[in-house]
ZARO-844783 format. One record per residue (C-alpha): x, y, z; residue number from 1. Coordinates in Angstrom, 3 decimals. Example, Ala and Ser with C-alpha at 12.3 -4.5 7.8 and 13.67 -1.06 7.14 Angstrom:
# residues 2
atom x->12.300, y->-4.500, z->7.800, num->1
atom x->13.670, y->-1.060, z->7.140, num->2
END
This chain:
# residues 127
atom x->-172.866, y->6.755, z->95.540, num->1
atom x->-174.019, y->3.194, z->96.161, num->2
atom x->-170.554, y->1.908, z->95.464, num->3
atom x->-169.523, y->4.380, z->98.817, num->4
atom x->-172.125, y->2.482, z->100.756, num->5
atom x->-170.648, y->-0.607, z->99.768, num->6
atom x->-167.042, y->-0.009, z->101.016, num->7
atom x->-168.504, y->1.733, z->104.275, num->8
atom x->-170.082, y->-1.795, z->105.135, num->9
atom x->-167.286, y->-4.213, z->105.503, num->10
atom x->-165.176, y->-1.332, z->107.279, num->11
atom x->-167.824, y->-0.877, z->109.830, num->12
atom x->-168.348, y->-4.273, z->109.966, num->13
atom x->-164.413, y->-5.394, z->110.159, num->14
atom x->-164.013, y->-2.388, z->113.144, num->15
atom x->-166.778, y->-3.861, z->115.216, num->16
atom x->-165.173, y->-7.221, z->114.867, num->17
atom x->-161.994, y->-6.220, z->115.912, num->18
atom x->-162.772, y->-3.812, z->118.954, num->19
atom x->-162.730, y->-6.945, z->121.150, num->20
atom x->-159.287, y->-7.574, z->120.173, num->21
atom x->-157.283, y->-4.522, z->121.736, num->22
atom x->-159.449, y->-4.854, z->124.801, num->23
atom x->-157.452, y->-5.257, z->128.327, num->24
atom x->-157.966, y->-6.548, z->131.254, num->25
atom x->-159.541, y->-4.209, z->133.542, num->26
atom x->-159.719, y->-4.442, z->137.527, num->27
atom x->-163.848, y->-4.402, z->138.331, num->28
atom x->-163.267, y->-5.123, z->142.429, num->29
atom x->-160.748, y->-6.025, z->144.791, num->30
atom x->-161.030, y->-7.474, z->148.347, num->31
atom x->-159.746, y->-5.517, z->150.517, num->32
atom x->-161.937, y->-2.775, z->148.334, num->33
atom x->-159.009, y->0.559, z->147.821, num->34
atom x->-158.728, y->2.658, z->151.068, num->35
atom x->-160.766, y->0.193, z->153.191, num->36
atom x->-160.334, y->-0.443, z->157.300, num->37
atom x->-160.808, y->-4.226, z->157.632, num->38
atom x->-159.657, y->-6.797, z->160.082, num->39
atom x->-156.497, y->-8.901, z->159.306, num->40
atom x->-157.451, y->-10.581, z->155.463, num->41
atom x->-155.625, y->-13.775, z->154.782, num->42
atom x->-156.020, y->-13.199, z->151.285, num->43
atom x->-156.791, y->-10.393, z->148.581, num->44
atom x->-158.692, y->-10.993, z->145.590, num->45
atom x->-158.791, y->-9.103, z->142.724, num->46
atom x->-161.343, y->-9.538, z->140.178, num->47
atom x->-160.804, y->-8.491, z->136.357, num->48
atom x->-163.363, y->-8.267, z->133.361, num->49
atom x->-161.828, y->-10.814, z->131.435, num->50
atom x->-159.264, y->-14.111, z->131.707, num->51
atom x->-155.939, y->-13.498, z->133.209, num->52
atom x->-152.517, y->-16.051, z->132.024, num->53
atom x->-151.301, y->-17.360, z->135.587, num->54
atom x->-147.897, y->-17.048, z->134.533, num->55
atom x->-147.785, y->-13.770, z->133.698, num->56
atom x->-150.266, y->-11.694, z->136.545, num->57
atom x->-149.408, y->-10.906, z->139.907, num->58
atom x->-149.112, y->-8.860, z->143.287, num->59
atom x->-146.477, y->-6.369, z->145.389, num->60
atom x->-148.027, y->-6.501, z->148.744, num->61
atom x->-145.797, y->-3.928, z->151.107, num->62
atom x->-146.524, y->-2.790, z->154.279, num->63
atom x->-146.509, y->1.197, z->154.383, num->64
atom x->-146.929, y->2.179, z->157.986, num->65
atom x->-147.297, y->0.399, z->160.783, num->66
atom x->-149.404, y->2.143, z->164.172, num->67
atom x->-146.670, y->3.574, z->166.852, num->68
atom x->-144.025, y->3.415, z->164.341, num->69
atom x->-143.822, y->7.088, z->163.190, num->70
atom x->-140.202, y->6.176, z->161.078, num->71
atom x->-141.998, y->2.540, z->159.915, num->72
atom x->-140.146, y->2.152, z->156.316, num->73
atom x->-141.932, y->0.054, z->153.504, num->74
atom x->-141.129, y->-3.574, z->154.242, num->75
atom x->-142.315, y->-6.004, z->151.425, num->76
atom x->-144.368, y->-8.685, z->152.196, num->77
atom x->-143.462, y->-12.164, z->150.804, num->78
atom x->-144.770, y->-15.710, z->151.118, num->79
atom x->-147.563, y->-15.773, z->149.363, num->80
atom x->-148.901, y->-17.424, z->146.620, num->81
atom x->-150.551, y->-16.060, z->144.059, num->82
atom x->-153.401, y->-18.106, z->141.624, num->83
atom x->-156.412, y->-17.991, z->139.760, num->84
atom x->-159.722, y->-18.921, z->141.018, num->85
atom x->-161.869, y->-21.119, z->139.161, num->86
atom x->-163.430, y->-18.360, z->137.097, num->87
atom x->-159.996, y->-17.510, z->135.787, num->88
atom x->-160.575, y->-13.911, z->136.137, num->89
atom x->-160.229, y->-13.625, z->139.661, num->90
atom x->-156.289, y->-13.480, z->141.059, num->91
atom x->-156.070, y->-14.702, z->144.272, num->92
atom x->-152.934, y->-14.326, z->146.442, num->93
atom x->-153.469, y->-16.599, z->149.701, num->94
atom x->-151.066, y->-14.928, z->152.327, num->95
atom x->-149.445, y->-17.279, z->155.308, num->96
atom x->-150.960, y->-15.853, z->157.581, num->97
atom x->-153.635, y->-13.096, z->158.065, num->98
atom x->-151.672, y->-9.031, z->157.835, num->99
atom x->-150.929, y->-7.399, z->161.014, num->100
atom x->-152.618, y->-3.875, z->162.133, num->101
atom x->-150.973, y->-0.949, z->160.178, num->102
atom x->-151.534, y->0.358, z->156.101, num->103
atom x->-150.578, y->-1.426, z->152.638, num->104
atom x->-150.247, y->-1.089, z->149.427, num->105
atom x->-150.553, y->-3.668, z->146.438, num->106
atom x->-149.267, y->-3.136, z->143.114, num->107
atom x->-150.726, y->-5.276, z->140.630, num->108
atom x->-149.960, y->-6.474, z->136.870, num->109
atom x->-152.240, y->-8.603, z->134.739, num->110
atom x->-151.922, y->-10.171, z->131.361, num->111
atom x->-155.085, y->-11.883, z->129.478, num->112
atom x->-154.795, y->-13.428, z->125.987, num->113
atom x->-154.198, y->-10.016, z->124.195, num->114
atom x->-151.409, y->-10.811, z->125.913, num->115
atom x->-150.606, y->-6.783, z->126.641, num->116
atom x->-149.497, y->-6.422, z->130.077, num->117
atom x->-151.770, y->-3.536, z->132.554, num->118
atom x->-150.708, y->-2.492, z->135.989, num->119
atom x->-152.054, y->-0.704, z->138.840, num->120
atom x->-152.201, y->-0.248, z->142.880, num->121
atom x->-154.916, y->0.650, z->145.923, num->122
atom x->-154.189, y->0.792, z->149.389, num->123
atom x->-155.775, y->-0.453, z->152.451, num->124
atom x->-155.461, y->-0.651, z->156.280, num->125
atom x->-155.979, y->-3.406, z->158.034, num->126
atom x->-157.346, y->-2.577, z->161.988, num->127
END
């Protein structure tokens, strides 16, 4: 019985250690916030639970509907750039200029040091 005990230590022990290890990045907030109505944003921010690599984390920014423009097809945005803040676990992609009036979506990807890539997407609408 006590030799049980003593294998049920270091697997307990090595599980705890590596739970850490398979974590992923996970998105805690994003500015615009998903399904807000702000004013033009000349930037989004989205900020993650853990570090992000640069390289490999990014943004789709499209524009989804635009107001008067029953037929308006999704039209990509482009011309931004996208980089970490000083915290490294905040992407920041500064656009050229601040988004018109109509609805967007982002779809995002980010890679930390686990190095396992996770994706997602919100919307917002900008007034």
């Amino acid at each position: 019985m006590a030799f049980r005990h003593m294998l049920v230590v270091p697997i307990v022990a090595s599980l705890i250690v590596a739970a850490p290890a398979i974590a992923h990045p996970k998105l805690l907030s994003s500015s615009p916030a998903d399904k807000a109505v702000v004013a033009g944003p000349s930037q989004i921010r989205l900020s993650f639970n853990e570090s992000l690599l640069a390289p490999l984390s990014g943004i789709d920014l499209a524009m989804t509907a635009m107001p008067g423009m029953a037929n308006h097809g999704v039209m990509k945005v482009a011309g931004f750039q996208t980089s970490l803040a000083p915290d490294g676990k905040t992407l920041v992609a500064a656009l050229p200029r601040a988004l018109r009036a109509g609805s967007y979506s982002v779809k995002w990807h980010a890679v930390s040091t686990d190095t396992h890539r996770v994706e997602g997407s919100f919307s917002f609408t900008v007034k």
